[in-house]
mmCIF file of the C-alpha atoms, coordinates in Angstrom:
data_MODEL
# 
_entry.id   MODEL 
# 
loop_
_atom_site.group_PDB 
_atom_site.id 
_atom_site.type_symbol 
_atom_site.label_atom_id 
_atom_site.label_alt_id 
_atom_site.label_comp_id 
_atom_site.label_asym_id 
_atom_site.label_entity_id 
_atom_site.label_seq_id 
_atom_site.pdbx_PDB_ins_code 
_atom_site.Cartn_x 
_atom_site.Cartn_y 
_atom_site.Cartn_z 
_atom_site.occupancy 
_atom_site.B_iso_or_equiv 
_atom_site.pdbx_formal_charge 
_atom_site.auth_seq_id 
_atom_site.auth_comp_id 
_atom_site.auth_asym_id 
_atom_site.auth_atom_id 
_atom_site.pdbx_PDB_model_num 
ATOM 1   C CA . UNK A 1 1   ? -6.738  26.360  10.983  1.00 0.00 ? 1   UNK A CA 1 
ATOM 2   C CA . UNK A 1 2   ? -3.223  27.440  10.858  1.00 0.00 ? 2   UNK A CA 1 
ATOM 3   C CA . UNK A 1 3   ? -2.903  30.632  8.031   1.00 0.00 ? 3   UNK A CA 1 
ATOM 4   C CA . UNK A 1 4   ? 0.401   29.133  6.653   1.00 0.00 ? 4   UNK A CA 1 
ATOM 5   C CA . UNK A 1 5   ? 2.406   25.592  7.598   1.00 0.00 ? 5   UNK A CA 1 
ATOM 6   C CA . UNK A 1 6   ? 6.154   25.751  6.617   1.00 0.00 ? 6   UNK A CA 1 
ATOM 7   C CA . UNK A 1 7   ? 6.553   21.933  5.096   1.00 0.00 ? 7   UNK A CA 1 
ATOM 8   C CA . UNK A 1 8   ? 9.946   20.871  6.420   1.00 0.00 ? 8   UNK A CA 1 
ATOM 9   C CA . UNK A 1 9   ? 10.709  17.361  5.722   1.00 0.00 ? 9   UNK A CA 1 
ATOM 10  C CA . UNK A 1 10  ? 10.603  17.242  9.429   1.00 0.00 ? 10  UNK A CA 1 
ATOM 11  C CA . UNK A 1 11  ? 7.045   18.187  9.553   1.00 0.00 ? 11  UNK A CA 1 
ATOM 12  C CA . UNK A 1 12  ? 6.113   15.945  6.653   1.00 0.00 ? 12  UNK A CA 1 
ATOM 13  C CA . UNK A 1 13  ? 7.107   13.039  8.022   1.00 0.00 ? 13  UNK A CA 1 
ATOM 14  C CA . UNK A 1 14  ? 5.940   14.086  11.562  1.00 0.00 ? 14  UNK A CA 1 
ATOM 15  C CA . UNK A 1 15  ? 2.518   14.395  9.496   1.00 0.00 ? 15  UNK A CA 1 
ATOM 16  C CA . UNK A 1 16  ? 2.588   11.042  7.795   1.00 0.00 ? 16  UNK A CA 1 
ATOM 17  C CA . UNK A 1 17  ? 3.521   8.680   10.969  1.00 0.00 ? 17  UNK A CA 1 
ATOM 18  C CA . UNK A 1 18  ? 0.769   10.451  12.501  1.00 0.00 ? 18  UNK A CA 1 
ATOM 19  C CA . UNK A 1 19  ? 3.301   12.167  15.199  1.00 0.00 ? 19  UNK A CA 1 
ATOM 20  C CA . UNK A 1 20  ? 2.178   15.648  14.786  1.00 0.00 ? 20  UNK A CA 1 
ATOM 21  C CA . UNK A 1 21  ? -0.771  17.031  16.595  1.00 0.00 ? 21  UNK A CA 1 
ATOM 22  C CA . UNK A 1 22  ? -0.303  20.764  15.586  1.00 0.00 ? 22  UNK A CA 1 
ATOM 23  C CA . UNK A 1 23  ? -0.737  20.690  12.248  1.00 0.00 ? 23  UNK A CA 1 
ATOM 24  C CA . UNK A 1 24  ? -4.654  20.536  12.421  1.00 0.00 ? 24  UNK A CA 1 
ATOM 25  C CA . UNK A 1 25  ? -6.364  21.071  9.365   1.00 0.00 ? 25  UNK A CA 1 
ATOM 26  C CA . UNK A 1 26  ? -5.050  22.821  6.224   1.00 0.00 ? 26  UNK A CA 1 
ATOM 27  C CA . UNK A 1 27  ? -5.825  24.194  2.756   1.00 0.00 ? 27  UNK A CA 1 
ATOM 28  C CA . UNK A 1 28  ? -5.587  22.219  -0.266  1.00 0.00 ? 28  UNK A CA 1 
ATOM 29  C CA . UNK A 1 29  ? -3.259  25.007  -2.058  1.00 0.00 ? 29  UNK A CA 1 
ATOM 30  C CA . UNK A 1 30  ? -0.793  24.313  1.535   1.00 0.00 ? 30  UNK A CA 1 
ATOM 31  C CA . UNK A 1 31  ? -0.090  20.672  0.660   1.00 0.00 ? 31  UNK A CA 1 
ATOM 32  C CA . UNK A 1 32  ? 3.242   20.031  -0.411  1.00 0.00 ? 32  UNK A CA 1 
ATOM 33  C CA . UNK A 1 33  ? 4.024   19.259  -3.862  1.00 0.00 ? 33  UNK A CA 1 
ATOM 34  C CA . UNK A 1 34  ? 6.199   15.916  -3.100  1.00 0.00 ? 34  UNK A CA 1 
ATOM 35  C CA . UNK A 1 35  ? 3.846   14.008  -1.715  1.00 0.00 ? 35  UNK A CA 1 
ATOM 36  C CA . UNK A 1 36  ? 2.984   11.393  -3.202  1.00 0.00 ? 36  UNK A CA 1 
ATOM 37  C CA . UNK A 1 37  ? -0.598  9.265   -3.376  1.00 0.00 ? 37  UNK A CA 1 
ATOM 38  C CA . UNK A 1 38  ? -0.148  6.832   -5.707  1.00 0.00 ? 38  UNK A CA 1 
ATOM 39  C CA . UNK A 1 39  ? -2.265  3.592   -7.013  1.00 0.00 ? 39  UNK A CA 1 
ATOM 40  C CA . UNK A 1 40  ? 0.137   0.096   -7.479  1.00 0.00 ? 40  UNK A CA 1 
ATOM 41  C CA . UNK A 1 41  ? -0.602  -0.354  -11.073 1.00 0.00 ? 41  UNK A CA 1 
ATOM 42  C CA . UNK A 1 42  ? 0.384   -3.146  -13.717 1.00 0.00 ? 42  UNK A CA 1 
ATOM 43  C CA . UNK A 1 43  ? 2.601   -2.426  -16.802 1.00 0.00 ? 43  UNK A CA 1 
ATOM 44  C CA . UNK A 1 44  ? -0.540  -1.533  -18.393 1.00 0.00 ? 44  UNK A CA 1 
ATOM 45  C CA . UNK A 1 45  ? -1.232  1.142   -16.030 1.00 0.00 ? 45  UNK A CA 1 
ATOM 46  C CA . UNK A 1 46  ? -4.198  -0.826  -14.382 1.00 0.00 ? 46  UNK A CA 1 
ATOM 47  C CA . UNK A 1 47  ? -4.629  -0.525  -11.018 1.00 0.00 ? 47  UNK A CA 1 
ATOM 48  C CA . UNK A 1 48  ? -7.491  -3.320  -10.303 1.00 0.00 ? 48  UNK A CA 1 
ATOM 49  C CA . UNK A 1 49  ? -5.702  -6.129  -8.211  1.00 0.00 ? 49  UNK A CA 1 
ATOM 50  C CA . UNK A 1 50  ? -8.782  -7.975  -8.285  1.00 0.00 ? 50  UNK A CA 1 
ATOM 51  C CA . UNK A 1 51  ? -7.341  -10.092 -10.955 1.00 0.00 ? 51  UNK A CA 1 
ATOM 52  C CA . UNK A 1 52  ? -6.595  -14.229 -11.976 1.00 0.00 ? 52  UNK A CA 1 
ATOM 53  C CA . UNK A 1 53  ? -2.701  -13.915 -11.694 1.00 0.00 ? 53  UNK A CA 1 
ATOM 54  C CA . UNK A 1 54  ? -3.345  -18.094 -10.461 1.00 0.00 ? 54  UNK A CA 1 
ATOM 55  C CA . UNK A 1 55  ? -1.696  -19.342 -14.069 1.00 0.00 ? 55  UNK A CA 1 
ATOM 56  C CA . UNK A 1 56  ? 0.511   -15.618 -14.660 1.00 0.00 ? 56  UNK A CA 1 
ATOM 57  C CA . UNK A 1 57  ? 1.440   -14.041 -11.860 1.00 0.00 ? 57  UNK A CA 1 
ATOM 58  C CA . UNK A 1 58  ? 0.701   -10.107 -12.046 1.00 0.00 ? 58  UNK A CA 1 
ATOM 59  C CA . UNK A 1 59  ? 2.901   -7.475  -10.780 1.00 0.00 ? 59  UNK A CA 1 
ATOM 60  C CA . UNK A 1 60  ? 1.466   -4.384  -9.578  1.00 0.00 ? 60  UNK A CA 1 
ATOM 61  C CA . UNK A 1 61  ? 4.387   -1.842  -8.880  1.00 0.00 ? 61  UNK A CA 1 
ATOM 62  C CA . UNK A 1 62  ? 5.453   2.017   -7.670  1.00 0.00 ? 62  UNK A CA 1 
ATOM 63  C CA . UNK A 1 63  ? 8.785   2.928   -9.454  1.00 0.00 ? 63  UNK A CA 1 
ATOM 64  C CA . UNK A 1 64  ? 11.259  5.289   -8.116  1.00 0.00 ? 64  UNK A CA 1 
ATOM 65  C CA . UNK A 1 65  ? 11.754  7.966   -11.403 1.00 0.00 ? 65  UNK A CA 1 
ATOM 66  C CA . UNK A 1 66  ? 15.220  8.665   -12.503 1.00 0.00 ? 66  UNK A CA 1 
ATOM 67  C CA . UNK A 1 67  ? 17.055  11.446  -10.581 1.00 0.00 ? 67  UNK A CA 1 
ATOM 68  C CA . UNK A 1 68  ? 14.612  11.197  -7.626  1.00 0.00 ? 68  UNK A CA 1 
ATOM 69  C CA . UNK A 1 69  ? 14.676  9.196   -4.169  1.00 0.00 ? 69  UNK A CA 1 
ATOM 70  C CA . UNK A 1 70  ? 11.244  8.352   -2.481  1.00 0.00 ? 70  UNK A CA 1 
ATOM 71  C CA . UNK A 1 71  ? 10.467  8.082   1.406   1.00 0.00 ? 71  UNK A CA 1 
ATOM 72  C CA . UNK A 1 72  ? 7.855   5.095   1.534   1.00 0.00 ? 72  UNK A CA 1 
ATOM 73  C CA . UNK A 1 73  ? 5.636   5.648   4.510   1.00 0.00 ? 73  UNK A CA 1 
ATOM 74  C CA . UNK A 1 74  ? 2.637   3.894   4.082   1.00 0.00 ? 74  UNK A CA 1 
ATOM 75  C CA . UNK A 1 75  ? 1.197   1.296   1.916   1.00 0.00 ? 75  UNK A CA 1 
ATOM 76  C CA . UNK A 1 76  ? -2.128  0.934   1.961   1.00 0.00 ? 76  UNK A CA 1 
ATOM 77  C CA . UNK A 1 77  ? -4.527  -1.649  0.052   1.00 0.00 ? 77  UNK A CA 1 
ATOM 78  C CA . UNK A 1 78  ? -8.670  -2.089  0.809   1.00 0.00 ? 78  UNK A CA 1 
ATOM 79  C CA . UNK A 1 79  ? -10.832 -4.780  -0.293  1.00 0.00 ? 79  UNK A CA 1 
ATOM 80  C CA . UNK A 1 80  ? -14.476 -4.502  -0.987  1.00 0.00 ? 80  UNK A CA 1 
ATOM 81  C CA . UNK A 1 81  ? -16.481 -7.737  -1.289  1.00 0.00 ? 81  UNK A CA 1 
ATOM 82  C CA . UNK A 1 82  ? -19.548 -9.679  0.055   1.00 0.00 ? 82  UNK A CA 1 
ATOM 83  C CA . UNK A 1 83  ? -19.464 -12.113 3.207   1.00 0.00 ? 83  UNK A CA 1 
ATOM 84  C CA . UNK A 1 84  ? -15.665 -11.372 4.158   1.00 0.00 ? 84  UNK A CA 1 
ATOM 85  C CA . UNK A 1 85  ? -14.466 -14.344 5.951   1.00 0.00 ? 85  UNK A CA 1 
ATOM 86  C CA . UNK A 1 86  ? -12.185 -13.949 8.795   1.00 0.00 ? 86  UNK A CA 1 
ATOM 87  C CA . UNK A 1 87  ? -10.178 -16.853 7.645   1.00 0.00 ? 87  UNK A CA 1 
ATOM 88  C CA . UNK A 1 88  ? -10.078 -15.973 3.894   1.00 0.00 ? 88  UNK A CA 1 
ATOM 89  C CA . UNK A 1 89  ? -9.037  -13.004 1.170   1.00 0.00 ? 89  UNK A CA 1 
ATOM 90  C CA . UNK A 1 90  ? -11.799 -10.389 1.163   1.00 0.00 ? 90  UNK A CA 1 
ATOM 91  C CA . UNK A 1 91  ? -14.937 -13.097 0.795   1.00 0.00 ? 91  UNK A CA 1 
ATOM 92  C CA . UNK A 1 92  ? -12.972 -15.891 -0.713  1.00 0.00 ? 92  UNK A CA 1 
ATOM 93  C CA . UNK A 1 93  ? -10.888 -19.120 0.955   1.00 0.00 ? 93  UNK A CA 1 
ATOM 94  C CA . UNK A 1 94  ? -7.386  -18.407 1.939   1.00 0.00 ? 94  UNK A CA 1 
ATOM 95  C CA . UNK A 1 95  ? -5.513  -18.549 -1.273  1.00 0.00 ? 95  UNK A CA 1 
ATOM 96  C CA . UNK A 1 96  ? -3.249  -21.096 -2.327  1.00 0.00 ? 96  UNK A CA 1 
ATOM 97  C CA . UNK A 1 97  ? -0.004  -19.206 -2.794  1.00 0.00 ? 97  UNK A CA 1 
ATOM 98  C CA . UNK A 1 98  ? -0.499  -15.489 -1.629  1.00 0.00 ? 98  UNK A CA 1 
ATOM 99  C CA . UNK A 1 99  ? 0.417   -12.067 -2.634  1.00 0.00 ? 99  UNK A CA 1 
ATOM 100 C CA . UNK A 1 100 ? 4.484   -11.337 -2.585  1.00 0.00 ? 100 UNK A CA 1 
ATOM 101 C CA . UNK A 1 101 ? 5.206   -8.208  -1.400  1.00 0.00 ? 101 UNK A CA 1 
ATOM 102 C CA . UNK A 1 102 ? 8.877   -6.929  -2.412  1.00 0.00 ? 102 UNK A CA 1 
ATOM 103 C CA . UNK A 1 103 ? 11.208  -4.049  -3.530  1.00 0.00 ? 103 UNK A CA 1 
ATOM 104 C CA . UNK A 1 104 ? 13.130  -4.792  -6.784  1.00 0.00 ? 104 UNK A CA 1 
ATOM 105 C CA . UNK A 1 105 ? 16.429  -3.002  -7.222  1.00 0.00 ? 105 UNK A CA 1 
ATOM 106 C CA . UNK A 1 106 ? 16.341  -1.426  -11.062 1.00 0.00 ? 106 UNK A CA 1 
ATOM 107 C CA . UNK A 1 107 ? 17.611  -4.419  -12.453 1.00 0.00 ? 107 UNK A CA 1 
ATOM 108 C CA . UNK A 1 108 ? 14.661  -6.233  -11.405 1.00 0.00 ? 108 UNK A CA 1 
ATOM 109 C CA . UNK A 1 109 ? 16.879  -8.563  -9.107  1.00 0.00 ? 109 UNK A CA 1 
ATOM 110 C CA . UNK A 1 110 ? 14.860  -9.003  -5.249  1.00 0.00 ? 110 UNK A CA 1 
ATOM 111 C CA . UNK A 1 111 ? 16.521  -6.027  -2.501  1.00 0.00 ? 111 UNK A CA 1 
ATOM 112 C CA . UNK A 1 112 ? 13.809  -7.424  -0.022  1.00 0.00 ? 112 UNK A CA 1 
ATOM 113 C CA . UNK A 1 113 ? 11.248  -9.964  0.052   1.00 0.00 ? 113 UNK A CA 1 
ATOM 114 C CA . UNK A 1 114 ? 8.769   -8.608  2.697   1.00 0.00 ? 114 UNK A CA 1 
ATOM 115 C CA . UNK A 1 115 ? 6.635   -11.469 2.572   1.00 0.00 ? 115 UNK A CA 1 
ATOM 116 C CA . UNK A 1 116 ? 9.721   -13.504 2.783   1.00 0.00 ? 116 UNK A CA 1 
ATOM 117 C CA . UNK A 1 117 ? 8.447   -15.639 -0.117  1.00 0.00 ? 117 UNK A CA 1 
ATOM 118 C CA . UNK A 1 118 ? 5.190   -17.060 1.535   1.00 0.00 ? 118 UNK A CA 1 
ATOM 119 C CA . UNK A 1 119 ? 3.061   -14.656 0.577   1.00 0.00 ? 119 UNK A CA 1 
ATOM 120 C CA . UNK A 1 120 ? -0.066  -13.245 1.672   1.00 0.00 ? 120 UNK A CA 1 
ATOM 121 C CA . UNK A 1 121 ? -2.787  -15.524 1.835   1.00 0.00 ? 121 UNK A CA 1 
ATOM 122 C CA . UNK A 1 122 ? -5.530  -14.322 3.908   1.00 0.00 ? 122 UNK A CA 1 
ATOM 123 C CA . UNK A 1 123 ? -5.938  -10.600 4.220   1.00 0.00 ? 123 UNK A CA 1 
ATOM 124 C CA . UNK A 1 124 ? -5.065  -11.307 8.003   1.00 0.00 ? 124 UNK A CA 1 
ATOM 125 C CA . UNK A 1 125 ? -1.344  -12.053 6.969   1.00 0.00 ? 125 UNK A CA 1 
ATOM 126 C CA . UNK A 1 126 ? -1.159  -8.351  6.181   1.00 0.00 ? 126 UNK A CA 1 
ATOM 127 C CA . UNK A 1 127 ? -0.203  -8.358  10.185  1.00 0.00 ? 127 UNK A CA 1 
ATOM 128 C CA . UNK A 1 128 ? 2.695   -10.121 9.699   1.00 0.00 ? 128 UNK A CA 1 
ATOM 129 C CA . UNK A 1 129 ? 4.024   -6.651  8.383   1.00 0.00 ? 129 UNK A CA 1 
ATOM 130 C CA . UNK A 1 130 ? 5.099   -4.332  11.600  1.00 0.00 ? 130 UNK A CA 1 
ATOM 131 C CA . UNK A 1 131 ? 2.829   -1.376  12.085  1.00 0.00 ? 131 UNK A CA 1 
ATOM 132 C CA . UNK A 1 132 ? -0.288  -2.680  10.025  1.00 0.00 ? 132 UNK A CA 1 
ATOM 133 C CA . UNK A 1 133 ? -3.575  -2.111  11.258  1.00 0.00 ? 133 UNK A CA 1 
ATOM 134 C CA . UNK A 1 134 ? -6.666  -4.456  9.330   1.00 0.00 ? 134 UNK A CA 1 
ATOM 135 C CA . UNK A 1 135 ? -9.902  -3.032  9.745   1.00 0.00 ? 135 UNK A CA 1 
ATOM 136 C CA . UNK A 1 136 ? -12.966 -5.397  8.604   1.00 0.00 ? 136 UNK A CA 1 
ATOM 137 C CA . UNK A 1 137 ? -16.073 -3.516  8.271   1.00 0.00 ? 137 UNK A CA 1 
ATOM 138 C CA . UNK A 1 138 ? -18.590 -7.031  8.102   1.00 0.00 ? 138 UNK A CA 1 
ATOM 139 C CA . UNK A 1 139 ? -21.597 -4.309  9.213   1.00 0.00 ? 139 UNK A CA 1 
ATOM 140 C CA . UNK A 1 140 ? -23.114 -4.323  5.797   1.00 0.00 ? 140 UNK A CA 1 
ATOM 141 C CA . UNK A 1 141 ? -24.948 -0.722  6.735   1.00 0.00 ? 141 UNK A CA 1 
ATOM 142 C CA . UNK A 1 142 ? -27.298 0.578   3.878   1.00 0.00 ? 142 UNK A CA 1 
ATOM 143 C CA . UNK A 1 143 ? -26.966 -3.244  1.677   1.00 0.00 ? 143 UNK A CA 1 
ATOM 144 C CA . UNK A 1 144 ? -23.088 -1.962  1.626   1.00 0.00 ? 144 UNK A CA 1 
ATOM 145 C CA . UNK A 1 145 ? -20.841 -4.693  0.482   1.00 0.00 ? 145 UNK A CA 1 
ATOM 146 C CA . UNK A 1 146 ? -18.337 -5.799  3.753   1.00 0.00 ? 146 UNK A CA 1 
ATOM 147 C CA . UNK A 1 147 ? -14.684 -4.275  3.154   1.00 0.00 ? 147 UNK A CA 1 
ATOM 148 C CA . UNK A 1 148 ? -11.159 -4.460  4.617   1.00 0.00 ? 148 UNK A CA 1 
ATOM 149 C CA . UNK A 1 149 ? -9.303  -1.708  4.889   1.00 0.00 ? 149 UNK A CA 1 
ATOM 150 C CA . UNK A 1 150 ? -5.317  -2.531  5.291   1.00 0.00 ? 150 UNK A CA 1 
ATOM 151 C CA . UNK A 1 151 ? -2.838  0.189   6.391   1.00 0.00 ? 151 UNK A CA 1 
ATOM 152 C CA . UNK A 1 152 ? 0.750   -0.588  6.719   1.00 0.00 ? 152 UNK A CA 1 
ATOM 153 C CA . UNK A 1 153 ? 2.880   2.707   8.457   1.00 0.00 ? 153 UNK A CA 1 
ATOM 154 C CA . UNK A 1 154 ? 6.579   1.891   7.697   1.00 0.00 ? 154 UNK A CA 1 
ATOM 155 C CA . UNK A 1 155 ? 7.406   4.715   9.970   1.00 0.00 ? 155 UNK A CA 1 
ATOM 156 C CA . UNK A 1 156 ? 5.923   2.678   12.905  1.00 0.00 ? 156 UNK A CA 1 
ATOM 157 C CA . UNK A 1 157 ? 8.757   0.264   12.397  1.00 0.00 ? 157 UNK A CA 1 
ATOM 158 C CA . UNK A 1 158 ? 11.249  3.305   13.821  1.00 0.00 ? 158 UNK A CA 1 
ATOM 159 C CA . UNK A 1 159 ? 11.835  4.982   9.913   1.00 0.00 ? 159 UNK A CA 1 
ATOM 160 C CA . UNK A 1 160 ? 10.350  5.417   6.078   1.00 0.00 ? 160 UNK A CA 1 
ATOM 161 C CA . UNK A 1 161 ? 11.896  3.040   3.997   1.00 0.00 ? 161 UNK A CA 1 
ATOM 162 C CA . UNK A 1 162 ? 13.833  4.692   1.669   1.00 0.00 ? 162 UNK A CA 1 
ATOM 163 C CA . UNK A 1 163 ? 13.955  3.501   -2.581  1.00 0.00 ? 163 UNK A CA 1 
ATOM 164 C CA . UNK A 1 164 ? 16.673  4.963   -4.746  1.00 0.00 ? 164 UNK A CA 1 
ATOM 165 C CA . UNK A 1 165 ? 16.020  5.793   -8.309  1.00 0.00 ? 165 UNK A CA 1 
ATOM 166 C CA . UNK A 1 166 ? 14.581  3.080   -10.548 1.00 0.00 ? 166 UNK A CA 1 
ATOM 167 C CA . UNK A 1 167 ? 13.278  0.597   -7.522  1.00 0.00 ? 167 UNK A CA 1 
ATOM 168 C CA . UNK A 1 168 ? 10.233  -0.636  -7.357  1.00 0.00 ? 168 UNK A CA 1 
ATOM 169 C CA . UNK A 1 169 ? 7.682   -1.416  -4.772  1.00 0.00 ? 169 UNK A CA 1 
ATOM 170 C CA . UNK A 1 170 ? 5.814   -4.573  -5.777  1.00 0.00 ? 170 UNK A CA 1 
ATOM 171 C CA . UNK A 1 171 ? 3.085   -6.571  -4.876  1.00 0.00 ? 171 UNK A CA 1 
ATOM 172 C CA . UNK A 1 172 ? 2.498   -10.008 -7.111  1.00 0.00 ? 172 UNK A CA 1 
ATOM 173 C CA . UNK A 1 173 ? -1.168  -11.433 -7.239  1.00 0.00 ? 173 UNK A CA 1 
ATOM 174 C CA . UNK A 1 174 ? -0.184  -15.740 -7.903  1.00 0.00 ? 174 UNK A CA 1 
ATOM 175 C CA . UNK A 1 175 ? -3.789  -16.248 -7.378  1.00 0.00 ? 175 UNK A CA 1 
ATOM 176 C CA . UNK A 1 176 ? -7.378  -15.682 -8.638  1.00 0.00 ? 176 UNK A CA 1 
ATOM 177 C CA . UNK A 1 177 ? -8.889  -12.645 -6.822  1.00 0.00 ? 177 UNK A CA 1 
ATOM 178 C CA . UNK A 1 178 ? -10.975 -11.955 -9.916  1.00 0.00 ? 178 UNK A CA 1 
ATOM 179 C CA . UNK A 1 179 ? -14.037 -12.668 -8.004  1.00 0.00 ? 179 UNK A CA 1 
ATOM 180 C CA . UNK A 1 180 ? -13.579 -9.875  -5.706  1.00 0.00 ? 180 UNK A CA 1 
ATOM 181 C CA . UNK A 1 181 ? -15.475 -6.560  -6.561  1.00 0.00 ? 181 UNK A CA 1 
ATOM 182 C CA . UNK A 1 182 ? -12.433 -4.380  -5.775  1.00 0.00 ? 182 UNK A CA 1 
ATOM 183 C CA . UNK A 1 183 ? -9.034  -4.856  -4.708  1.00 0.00 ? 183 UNK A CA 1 
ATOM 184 C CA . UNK A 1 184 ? -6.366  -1.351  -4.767  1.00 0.00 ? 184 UNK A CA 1 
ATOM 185 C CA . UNK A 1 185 ? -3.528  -0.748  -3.301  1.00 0.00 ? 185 UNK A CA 1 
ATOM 186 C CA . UNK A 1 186 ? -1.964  2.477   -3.169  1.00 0.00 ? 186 UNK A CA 1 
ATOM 187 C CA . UNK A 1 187 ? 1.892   3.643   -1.836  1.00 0.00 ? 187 UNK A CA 1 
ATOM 188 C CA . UNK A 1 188 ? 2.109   7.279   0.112   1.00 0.00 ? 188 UNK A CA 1 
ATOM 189 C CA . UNK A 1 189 ? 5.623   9.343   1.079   1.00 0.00 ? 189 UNK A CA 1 
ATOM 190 C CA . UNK A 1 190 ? 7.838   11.596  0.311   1.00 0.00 ? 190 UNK A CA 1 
ATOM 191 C CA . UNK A 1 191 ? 9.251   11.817  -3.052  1.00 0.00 ? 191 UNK A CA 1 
ATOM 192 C CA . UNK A 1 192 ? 12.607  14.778  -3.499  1.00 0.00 ? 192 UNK A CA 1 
ATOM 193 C CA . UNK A 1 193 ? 15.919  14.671  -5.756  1.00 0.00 ? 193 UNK A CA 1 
ATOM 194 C CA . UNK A 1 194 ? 18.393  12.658  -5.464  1.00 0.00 ? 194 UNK A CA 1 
# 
C-alpha cells in the first residue's frame, strides 16, 4: 500500500475510469475530499426509486451546487427483487413507458435527453447507454433475492461529462416499480469550483 498518493485530477480520473493500476489500495484518511458518492434522490430527499410514478412521474435528481462544476463519471443504479426476468424491470414485465434519463440546464429546460425520450423499459435498455455493463445475479445463493447491478462509466465514452452549476442529472420513474424491493441509483465524480 502506497504511504501517501498525491490526488491530481489526473490521477482521479485515471482512478475512476478504472485506467490506473498503481494506485493499489489506500487509506480512508487518503481519499480526496471532492469526490463525490451520491444517492439520486426526489425533492423530498428520498432516494427509493422503487416507486408508482405510472399516474405522476417522479424525478430523482443530482444538482450541481452554486459556484461549483462536477465531473460525472459514473452512474450507477442496482435492483434487488425476486425472479428477475431477462425480458422485464428487475422481476416485473417490461414497463410501459420507461425511465428518462436526462440533464436539465438550471432552468429546468432539457440540455440532453439520454434516453432520447423512449425511456428505459427493461433494465436491459440500460445498454443502450455507451460503456454500461448489466450484471444479473439470478443465483439466489443463501434464499438471496436475484439483483441487477447497472454501471454506466461516462469516461468509457472517451471523457466525464461535465455539469455546470445548478444542472441536474435526472432520472424520471413514468411507471410503477413499487413492487420492487429496492431500486437506487447513485451518481460518482469529481466535484471542484467553478
Amino acid at each position: 500500500m502506497p504511504a501517501s498518493v498525491e490526488w491530481t485530477a489526473e490521477k482521479i480520473r485515471a482512478l475512476l475510469a478504472g485506467e490506473d493500476p498503481d494506485v493499489g489500495f489506500f487509506e480512508l484518511t487518503q481519499i480526496p475530499t471532492n469526490f463525490v458518492f451520491k444517492l439520486l434522490r426526489t425533492s423530498a430527499d428520498s432516494d427509493d426509486m422503487a416507486v408508482n410514478g405510472s399516474v405522476t412521474p417522479v424525478a430523482f435528481r443530482y444538482t450541481v451546487q452554486v459556484g461549483r462544476v462536477f465531473e460525472l463519471w459514473r452512474i450507477t443504479w442496482h435492483i434487488i427483487d425476486g425472479g428477475i426476468r431477462a425480458d422485464g424491470f428487475g422481476g416485473l414485465t417490461a414497463r410501459a413507458n420507461g425511465l428518462l434519463l436526462r440533464i436539465l440546464k438550471s432552468d429546468e429546460s432539457v440540455e440532453l435527453d439520454v434516453t432520447d425520450g423512449e425511456g428505459l423499459k427493461r433494465h436491459a435498455d440500460f445498454t443502450n447507454l455507451a460503456g454500461v455493463d448489466v450484471i444479473p445475479d439470478t443465483s439466489g445463493v443463501g434464499g438471496a433475492e436475484d439483483n441487477v447491478s447497472v454501471r454506466w462509466t461516462i469516461a468509457r465514452a472517451g471523457r466525464a461529462m461535465l455539469l455546470t452549476e445548478g444542472q441536474h442529472i435526472e432520472l424520471v420513474v413514468r411507471d410503477d416499480l413499487s413492487d420492487l424491493t429496492v431500486f437506487h441509483g447513485m451518481v460518482q465524480g469529481i466535484l471542484r469550483n467553478a
